[in-house]
N, CA and C of each residue as an Amber inpcrd file, in Angstrom:
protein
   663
   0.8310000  -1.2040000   0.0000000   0.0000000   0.0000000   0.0000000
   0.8730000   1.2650000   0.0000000   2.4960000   1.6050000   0.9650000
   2.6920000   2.3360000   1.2470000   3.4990000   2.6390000  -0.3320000
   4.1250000   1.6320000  -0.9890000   4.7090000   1.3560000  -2.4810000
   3.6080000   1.8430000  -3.2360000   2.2720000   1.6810000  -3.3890000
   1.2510000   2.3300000  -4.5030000   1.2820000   4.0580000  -4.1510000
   0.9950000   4.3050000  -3.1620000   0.9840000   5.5980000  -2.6360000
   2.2930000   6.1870000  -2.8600000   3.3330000   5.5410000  -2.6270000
   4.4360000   6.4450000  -3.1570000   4.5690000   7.1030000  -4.3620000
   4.5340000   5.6340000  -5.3130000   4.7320000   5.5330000  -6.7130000
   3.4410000   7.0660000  -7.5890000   2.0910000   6.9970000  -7.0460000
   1.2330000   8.0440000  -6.9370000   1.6540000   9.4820000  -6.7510000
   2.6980000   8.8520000  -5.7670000   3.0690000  10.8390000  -5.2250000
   3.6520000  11.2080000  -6.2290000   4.7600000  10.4500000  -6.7340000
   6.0620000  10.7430000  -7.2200000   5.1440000  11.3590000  -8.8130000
   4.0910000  10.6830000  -9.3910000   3.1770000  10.7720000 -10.4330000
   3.0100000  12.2590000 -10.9720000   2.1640000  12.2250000  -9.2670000
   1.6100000  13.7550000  -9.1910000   2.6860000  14.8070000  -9.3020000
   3.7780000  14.5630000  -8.6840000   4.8360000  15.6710000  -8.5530000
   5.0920000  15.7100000 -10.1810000   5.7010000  15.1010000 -10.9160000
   6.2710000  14.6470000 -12.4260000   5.0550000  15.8290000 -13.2580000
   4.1180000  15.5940000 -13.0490000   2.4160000  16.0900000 -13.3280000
   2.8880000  17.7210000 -13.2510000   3.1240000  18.0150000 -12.1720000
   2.6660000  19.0570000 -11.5300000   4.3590000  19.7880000 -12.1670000
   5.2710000  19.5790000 -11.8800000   6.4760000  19.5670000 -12.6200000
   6.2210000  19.6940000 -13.8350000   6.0400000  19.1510000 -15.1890000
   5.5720000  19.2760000 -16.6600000   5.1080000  20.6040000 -16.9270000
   3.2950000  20.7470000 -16.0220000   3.0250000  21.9710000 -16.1290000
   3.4370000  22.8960000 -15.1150000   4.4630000  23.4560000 -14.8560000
   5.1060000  24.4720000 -14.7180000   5.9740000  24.5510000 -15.1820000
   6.5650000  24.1510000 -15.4410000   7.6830000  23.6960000 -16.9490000
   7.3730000  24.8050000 -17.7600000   5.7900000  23.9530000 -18.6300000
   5.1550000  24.7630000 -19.7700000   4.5040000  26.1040000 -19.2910000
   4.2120000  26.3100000 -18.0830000   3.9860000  27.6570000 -17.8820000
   4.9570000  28.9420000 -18.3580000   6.0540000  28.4210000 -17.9070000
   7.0490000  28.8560000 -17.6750000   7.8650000  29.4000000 -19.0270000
   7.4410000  28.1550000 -19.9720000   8.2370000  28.9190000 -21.3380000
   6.6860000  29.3960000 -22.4990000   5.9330000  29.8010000 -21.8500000
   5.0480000  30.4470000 -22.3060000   5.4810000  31.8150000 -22.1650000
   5.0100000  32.8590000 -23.3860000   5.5170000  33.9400000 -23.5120000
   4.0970000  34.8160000 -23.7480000   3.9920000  35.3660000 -22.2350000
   3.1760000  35.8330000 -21.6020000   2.7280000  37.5790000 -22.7360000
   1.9340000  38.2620000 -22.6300000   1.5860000  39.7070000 -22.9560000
   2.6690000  40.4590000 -21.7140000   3.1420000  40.8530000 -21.9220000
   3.7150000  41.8580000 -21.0720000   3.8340000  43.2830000 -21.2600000
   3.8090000  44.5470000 -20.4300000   4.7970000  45.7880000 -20.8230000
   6.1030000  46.0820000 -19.8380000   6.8330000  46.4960000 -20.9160000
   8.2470000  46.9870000 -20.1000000   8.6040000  48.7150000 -19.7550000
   8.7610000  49.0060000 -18.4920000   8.7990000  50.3220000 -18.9930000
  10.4750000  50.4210000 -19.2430000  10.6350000  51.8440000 -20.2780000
  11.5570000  52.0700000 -20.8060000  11.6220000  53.2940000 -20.4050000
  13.0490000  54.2030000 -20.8360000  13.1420000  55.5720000 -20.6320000
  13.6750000  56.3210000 -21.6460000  12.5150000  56.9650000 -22.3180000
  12.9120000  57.1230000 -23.6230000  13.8310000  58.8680000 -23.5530000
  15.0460000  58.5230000 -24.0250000  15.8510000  59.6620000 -23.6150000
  15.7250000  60.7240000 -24.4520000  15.0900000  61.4410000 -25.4460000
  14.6610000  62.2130000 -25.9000000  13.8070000  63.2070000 -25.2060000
  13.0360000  62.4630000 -24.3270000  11.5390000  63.0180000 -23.7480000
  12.0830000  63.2410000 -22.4140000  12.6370000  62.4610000 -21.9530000
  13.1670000  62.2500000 -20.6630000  11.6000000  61.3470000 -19.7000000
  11.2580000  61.2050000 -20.5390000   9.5340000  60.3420000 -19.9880000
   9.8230000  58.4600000 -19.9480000   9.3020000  58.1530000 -18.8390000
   9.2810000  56.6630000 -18.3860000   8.1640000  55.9020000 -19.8100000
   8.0270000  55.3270000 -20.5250000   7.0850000  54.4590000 -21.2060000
   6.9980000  53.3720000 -20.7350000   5.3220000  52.8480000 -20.8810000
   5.3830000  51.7330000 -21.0880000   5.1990000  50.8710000 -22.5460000
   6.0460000  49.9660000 -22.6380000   5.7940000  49.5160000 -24.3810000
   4.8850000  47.9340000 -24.2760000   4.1130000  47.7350000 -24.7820000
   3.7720000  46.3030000 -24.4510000   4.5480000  45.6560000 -25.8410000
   5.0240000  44.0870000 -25.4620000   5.5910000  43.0470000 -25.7340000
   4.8090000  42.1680000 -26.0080000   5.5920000  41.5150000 -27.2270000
   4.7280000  40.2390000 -27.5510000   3.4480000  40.1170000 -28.0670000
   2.6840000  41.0910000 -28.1510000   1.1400000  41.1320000 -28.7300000
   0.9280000  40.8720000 -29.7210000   0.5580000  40.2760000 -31.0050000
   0.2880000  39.9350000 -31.8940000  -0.9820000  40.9420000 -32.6430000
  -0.8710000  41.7130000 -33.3280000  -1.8990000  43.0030000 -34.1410000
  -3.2550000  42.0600000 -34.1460000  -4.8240000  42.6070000 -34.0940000
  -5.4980000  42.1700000 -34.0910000  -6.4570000  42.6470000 -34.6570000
  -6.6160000  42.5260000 -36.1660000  -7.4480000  43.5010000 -36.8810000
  -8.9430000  43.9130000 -36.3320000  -9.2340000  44.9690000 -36.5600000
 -10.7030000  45.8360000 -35.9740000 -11.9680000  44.8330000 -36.9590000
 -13.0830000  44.7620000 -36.8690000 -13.5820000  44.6930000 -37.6770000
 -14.3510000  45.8640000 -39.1030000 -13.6760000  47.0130000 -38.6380000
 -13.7280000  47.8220000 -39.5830000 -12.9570000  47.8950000 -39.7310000
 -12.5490000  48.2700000 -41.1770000 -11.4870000  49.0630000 -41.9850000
 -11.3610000  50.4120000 -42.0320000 -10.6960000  51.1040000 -42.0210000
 -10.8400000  52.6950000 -42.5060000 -10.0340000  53.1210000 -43.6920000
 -11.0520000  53.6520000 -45.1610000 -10.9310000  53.6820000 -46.6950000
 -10.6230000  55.0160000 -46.5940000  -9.5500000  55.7620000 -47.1110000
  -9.0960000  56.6790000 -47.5750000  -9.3310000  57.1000000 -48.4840000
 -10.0210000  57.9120000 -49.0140000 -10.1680000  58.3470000 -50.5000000
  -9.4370000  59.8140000 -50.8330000  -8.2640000  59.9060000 -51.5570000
  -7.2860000  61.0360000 -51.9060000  -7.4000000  61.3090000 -53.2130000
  -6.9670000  62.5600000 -53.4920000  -6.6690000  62.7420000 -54.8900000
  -6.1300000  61.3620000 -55.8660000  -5.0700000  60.6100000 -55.0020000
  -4.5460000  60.0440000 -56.1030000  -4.5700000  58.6160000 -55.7820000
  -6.0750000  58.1760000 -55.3020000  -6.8210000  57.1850000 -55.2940000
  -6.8510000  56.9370000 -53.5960000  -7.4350000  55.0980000 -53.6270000
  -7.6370000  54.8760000 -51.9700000  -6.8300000  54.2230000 -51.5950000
  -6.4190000  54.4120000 -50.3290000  -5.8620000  53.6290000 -49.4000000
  -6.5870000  52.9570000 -48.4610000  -6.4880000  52.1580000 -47.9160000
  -7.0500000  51.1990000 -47.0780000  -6.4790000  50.7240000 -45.8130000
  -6.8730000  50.8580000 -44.7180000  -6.0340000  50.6580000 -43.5200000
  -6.8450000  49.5670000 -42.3430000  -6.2460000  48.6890000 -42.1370000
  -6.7080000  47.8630000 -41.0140000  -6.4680000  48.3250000 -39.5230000
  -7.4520000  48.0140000 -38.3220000  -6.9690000  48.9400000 -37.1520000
  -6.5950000  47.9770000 -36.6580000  -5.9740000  48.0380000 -35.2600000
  -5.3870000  47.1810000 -33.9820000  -5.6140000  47.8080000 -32.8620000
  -7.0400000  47.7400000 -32.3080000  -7.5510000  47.9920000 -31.2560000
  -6.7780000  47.4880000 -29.6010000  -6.2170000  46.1540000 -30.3200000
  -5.2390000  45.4000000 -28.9030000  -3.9820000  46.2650000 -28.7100000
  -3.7880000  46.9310000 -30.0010000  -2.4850000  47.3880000 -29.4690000
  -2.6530000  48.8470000 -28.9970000  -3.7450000  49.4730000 -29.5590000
  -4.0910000  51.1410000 -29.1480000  -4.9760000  51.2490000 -29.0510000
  -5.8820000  50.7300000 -27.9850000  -7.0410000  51.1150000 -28.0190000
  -7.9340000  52.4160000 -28.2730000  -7.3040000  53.2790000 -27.4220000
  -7.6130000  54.6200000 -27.4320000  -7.0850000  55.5410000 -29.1270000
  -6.4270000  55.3510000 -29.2860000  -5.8030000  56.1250000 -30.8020000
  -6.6930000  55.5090000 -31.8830000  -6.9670000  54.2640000 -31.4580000
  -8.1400000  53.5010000 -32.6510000  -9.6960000  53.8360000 -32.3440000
  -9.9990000  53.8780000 -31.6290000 -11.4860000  54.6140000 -30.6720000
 -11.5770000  55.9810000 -31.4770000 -10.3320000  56.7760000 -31.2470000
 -10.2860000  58.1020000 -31.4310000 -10.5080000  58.6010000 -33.2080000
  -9.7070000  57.4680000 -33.8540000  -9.6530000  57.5580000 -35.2710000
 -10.9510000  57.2940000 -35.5600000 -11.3810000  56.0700000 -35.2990000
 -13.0450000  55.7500000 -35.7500000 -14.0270000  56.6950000 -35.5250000
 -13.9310000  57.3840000 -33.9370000 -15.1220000  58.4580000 -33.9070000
 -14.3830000  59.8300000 -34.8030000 -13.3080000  60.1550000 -35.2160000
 -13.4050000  60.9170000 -36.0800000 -13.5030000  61.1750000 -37.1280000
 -13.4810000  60.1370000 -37.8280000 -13.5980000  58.8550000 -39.0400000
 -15.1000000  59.2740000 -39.2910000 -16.1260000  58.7130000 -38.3310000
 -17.5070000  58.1500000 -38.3500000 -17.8980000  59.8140000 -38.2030000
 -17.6330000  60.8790000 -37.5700000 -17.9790000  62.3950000 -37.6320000
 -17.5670000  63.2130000 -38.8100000 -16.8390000  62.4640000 -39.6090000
 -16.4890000  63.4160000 -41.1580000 -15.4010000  64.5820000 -40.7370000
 -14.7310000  64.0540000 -39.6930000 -13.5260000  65.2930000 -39.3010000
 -12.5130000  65.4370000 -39.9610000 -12.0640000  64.1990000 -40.8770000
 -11.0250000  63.9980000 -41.3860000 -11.6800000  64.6720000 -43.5120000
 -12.6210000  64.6350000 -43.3870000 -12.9930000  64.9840000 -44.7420000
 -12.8670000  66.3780000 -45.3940000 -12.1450000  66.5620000 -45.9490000
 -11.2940000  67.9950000 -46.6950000 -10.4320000  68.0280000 -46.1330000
  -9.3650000  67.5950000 -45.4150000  -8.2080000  67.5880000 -45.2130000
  -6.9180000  67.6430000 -46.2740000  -5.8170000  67.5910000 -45.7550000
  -4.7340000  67.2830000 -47.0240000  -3.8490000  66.3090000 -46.1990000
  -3.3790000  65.5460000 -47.2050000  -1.9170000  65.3520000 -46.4040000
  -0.5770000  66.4190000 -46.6950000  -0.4840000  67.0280000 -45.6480000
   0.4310000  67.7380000 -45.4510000   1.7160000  67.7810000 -45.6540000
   2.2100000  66.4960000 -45.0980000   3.4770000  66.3440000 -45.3380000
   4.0560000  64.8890000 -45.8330000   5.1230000  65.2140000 -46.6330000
   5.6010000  64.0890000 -47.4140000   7.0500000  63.8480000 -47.4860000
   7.6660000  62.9990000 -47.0370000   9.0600000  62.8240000 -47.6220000
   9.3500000  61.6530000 -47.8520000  10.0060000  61.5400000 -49.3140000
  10.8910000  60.1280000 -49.8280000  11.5680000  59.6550000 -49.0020000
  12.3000000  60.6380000 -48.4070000  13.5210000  60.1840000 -48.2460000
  13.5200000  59.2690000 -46.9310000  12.7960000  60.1510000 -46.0770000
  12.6230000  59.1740000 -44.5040000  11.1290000  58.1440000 -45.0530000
  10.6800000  58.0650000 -45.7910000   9.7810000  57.0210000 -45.8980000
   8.5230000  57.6320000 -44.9650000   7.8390000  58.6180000 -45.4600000
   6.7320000  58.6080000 -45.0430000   5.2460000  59.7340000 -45.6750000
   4.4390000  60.2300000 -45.5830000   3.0810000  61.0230000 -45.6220000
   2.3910000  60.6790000 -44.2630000   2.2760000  62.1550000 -44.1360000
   1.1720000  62.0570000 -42.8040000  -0.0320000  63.1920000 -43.5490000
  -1.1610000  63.3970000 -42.4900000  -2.4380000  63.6540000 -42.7580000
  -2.8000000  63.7460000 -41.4300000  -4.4000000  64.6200000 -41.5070000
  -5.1870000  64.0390000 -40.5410000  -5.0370000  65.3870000 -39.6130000
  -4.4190000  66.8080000 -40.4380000  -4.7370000  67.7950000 -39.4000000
  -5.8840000  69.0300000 -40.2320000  -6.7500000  69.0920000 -39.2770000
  -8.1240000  70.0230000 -39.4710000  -7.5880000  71.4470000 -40.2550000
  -6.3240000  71.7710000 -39.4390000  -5.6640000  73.1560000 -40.3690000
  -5.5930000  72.8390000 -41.3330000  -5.2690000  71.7310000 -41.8390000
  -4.8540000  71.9870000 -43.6220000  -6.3580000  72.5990000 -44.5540000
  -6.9580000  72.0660000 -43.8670000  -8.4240000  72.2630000 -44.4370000
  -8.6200000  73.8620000 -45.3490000  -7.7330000  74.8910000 -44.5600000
  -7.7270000  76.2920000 -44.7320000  -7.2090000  76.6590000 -46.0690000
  -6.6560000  77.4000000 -46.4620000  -6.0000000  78.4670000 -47.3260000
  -4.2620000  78.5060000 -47.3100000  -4.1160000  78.4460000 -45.9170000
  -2.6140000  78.7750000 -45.2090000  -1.9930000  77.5990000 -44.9160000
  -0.9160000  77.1930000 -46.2130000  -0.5210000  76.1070000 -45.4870000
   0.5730000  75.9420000 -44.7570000   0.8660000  77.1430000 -44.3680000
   1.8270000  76.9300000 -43.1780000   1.7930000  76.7800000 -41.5830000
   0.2530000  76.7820000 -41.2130000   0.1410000  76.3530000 -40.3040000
  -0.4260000  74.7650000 -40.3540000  -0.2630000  74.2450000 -41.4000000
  -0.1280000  72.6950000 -41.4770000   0.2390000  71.7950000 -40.4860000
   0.0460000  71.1600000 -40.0370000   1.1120000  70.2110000 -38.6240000
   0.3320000  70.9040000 -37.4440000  -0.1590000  71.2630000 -37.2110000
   0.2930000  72.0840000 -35.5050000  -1.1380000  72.1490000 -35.5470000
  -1.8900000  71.5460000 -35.8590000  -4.1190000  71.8050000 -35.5600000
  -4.1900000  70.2810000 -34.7580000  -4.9270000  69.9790000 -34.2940000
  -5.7820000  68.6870000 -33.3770000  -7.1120000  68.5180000 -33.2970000
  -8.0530000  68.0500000 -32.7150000  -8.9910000  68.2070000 -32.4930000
  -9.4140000  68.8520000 -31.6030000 -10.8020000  68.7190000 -31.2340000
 -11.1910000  69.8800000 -29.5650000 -11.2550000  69.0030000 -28.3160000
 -10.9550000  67.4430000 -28.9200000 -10.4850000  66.5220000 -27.6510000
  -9.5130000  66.3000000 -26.6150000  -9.5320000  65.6860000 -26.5220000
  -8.1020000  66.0350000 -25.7860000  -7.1020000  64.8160000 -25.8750000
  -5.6440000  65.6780000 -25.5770000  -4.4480000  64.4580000 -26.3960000
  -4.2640000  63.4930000 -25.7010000  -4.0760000  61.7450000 -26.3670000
  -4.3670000  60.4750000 -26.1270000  -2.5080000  60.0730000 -25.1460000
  -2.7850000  59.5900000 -24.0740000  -1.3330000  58.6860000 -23.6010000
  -0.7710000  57.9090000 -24.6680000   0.5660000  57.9000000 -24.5220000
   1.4060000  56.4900000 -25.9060000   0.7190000  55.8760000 -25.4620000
   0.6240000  55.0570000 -26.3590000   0.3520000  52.9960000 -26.2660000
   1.1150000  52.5550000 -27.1430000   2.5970000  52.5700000 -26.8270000
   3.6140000  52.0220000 -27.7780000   3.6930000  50.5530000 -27.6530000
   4.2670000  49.8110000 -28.6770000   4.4300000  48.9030000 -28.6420000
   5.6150000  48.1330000 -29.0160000   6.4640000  46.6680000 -29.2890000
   6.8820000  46.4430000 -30.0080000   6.6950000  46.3040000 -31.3730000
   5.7090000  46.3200000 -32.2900000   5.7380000  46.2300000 -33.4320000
   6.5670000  47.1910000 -34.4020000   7.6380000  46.8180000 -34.9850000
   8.6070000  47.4390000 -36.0060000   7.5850000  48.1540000 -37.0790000
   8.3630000  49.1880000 -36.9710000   7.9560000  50.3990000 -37.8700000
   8.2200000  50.1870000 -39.6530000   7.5670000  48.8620000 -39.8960000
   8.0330000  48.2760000 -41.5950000   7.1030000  49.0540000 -42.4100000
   7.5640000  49.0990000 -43.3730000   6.6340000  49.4200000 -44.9490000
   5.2600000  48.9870000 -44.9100000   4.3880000  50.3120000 -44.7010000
   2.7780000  50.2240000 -44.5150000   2.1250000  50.4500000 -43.1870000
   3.2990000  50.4970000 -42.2260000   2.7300000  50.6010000 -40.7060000
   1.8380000  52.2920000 -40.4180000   1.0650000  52.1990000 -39.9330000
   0.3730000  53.4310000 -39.7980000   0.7530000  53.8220000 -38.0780000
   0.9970000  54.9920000 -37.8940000   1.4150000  55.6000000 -36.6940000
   0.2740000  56.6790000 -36.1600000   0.4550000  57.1450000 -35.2370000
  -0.2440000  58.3220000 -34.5380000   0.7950000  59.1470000 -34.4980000
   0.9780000  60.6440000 -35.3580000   1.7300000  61.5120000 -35.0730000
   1.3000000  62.0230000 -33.3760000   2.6210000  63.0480000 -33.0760000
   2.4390000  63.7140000 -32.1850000   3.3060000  64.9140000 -31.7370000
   3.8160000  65.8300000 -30.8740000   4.4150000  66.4170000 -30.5850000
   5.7980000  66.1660000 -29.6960000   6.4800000  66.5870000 -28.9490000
   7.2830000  66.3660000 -28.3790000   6.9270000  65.0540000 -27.2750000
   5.9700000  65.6540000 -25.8760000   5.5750000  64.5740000 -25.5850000
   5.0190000  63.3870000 -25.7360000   5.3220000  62.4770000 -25.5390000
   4.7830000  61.3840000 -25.9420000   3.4300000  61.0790000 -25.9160000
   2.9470000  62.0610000 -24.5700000   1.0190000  61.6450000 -24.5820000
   0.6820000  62.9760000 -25.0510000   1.0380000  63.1630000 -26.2260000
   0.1990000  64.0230000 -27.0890000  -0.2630000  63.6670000 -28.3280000
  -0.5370000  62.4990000 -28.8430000  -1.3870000  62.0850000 -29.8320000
  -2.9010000  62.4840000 -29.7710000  -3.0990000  62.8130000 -31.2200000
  -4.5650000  63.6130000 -31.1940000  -5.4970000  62.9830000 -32.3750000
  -5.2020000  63.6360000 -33.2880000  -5.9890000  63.1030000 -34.8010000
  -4.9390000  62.9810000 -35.7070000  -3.8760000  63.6750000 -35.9050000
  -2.5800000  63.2750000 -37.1670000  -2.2750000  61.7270000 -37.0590000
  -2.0860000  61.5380000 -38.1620000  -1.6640000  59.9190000 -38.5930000
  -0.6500000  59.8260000 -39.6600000   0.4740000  58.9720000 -39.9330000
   1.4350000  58.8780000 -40.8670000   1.3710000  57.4300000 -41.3640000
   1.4040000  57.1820000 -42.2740000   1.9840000  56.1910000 -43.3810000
   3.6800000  55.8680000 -43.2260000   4.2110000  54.4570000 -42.6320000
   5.6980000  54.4560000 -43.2960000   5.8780000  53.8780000 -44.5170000
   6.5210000  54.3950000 -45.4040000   6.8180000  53.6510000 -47.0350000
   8.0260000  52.9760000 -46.4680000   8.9700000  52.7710000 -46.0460000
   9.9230000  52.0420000 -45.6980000  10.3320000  51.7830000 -44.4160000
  11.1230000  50.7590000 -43.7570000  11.7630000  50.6250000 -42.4820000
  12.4270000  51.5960000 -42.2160000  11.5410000  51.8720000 -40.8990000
  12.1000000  53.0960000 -39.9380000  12.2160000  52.7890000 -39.0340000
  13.2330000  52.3660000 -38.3410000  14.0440000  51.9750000 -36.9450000
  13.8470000  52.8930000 -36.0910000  14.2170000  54.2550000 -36.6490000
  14.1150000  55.2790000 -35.3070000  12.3450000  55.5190000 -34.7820000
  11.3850000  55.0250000 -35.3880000  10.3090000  55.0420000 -34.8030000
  10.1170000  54.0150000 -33.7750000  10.4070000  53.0640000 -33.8760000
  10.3520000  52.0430000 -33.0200000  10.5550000  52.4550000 -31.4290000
   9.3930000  52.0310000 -30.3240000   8.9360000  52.0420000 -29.3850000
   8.5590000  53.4580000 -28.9180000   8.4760000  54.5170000 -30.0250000
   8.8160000  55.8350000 -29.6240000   7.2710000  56.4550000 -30.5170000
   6.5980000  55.7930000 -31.2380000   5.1940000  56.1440000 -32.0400000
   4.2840000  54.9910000 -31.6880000   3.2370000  55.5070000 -31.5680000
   1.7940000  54.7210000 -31.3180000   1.8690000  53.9730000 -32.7950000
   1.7380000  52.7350000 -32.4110000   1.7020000  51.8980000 -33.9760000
  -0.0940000  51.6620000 -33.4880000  -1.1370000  51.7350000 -34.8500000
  -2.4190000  51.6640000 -34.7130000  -3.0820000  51.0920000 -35.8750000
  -2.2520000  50.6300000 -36.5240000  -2.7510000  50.2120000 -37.9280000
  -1.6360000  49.9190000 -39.1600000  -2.4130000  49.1270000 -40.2430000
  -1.2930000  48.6830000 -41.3250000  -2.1130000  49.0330000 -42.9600000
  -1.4870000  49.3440000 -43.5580000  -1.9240000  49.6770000 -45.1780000
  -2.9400000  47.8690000 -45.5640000  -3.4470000  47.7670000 -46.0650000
  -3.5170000  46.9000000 -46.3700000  -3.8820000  46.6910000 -48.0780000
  -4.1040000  47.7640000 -48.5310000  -5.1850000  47.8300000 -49.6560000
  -4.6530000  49.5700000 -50.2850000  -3.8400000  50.1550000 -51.4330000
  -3.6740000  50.9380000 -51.6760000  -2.1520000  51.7680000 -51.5430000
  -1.4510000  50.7900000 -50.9800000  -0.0600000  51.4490000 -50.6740000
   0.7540000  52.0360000 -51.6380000   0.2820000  51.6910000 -53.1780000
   1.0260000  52.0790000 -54.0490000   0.6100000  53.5400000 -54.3670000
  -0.4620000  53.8510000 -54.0820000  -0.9390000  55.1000000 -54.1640000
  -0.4970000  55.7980000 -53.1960000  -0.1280000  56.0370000 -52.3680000
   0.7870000  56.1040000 -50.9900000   1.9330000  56.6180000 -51.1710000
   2.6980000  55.4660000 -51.9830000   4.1390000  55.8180000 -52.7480000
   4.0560000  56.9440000 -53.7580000   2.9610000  56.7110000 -54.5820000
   2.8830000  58.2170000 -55.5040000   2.6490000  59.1420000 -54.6490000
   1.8510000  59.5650000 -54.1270000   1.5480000  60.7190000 -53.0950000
   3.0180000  61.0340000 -52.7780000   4.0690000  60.3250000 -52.2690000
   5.5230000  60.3090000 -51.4930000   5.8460000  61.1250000 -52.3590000
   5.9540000  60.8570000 -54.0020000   7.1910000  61.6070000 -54.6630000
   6.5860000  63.1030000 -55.2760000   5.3400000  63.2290000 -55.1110000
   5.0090000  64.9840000 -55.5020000   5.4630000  65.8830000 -55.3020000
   5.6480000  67.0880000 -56.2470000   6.4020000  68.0810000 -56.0200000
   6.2450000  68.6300000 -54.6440000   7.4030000  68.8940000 -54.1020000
   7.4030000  69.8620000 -52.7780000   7.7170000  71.2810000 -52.8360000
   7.4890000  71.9590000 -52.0300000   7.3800000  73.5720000 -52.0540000
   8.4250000  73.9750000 -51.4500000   9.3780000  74.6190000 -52.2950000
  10.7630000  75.0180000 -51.8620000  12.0710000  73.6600000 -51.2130000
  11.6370000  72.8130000 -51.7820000  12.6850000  71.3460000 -51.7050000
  11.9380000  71.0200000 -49.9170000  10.9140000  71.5110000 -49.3140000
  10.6250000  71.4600000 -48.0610000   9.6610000  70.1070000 -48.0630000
   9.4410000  69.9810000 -47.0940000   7.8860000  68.6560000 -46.7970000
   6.4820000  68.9460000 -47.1580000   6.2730000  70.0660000 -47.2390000
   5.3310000  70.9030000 -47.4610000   4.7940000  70.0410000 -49.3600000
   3.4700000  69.6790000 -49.5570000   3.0380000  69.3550000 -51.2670000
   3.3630000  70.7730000 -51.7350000   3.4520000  71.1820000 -52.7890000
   3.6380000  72.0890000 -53.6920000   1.9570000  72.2070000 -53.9890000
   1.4380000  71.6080000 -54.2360000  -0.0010000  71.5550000 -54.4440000
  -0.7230000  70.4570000 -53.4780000  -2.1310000  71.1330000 -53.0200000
  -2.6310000  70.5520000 -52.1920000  -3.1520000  68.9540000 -52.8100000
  -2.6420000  67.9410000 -51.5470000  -3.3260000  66.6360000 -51.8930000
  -4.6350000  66.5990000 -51.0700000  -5.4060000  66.2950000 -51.2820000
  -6.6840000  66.3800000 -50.4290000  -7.2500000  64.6800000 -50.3090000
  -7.7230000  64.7210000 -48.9350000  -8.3660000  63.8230000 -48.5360000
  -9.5460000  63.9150000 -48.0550000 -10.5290000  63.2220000 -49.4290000
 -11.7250000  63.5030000 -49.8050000 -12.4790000  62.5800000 -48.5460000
 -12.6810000  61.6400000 -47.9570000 -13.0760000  60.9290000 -46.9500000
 -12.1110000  60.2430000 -46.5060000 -12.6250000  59.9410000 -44.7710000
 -12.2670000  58.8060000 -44.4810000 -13.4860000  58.1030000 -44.2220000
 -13.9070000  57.1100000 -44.5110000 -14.7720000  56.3930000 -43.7160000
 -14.7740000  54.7600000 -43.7090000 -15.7180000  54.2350000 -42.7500000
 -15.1030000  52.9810000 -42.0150000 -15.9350000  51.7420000 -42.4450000
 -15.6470000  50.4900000 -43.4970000 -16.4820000  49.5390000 -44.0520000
 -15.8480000  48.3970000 -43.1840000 -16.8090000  47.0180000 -43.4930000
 -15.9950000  46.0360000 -43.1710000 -14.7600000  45.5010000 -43.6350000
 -14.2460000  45.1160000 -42.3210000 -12.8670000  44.4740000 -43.0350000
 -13.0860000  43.4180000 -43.9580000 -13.8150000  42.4120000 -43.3640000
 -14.1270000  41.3830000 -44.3850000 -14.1080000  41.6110000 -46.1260000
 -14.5470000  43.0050000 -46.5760000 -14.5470000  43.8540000 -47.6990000
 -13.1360000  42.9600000 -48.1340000 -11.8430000  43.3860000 -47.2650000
 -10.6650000  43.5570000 -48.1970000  -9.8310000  42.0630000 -47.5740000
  -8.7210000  42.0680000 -48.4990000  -8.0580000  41.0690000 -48.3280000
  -6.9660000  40.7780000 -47.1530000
């Protein structure tokens, strides 16, 4: 009896041993904070998350056709909340994208000033909300990643959004990643190479962004 009962224990332990084992090399959601020395501000970045498309899409319609963007609510909740209700309110409609450069790989959009006459106060408009905390993440800043512009501080994301056309390292853990091109990137790339105004970032002529608004994802591929 005392030989069955042993042999039992030893079972259970082996058992119980295995799974913590596998607990153990499970690779949990985590965030790390970091200290991003620019800002001189503590972040937190979450790790390991895997993008988790929205079930809406948000369709771009520009001068020089559509773009198409999938959201990731797991990774920004709030910057994706924020895009959709401004999305779904027509805030983003007559806009321009403002700024463009080849060279660093990118176009951003998505500020209410451009809407005007004056495009030199381009960049620097928001909404009447108020500005969103990072929700940085690990996800690498590759060709098609959509960002949340912002200002110096880090929890100042508002309504601006950028397009990367190429790998950009120096964005990494330092921009709200909130979305990916999925549908239209080549139109994206044309937008990139339009004339600029005085060799600056500035379009030479306004690109306008005729809507944004939000269909199913299922729609696209």
């Amino acid at each position: 009896m005392k030989s069955y009962l042993r042999k039992r224990w030893w079972a259970l332990l082996y058992v119980a041993f295995v799974l913590l084992l596998a607990a153990c090399n499970e690779k949990p959601q985590e965030q790390s904070k970091d200290f991003d020395t620019e800002t001189g501000e503590e972040v937190n970045i979450k790790k390991g998350i895997k993008p988790e498309a929205d079930a809406q899409a948000a369709v771009i319609e520009t001068d020089f056709g559509r773009i198409v963007l999938e959201l990731y609510p797991n990774l920004a909740p709030q910057m994706v909340e924020r895009f959709k209700r401004l999305a779904g309110e027509g805030f983003y409609n007559g806009t321009a994208i403002h700024r463009i450069n080849p060279q660093l790989g990118i176009i951003q959009g998505g500020d209410p000033n451009s809407k005007d006459s004056n495009p030199f106060n381009d960049g620097s408009g928001s909404s009447q909300l108020p500005n969103l905390p990072a929700e940085f993440s690990d996800i690498p800043y590759e060709r098609g990643i959509v960002g949340a512009a912002r200002a110096q501080s880090n929890d100042s994301a508002n309504c601006q959004f950028y397009i990367t056309l190429k790998r950009q390292s120096a964005f990494d853990n330092r921009y709200t990643v909130f979305g990916r091109v999925i549908e239209g990137l080549n139109n994206a790339d044309i937008i990139s190479t339009a004339p600029t105004a005085n060799g600056a970032e500035r379009p030479a002529d306004k690109i306008l962004v005729k809507s944004i608004t939000l269909q199913p994802r299922s729609q696209y591929k």
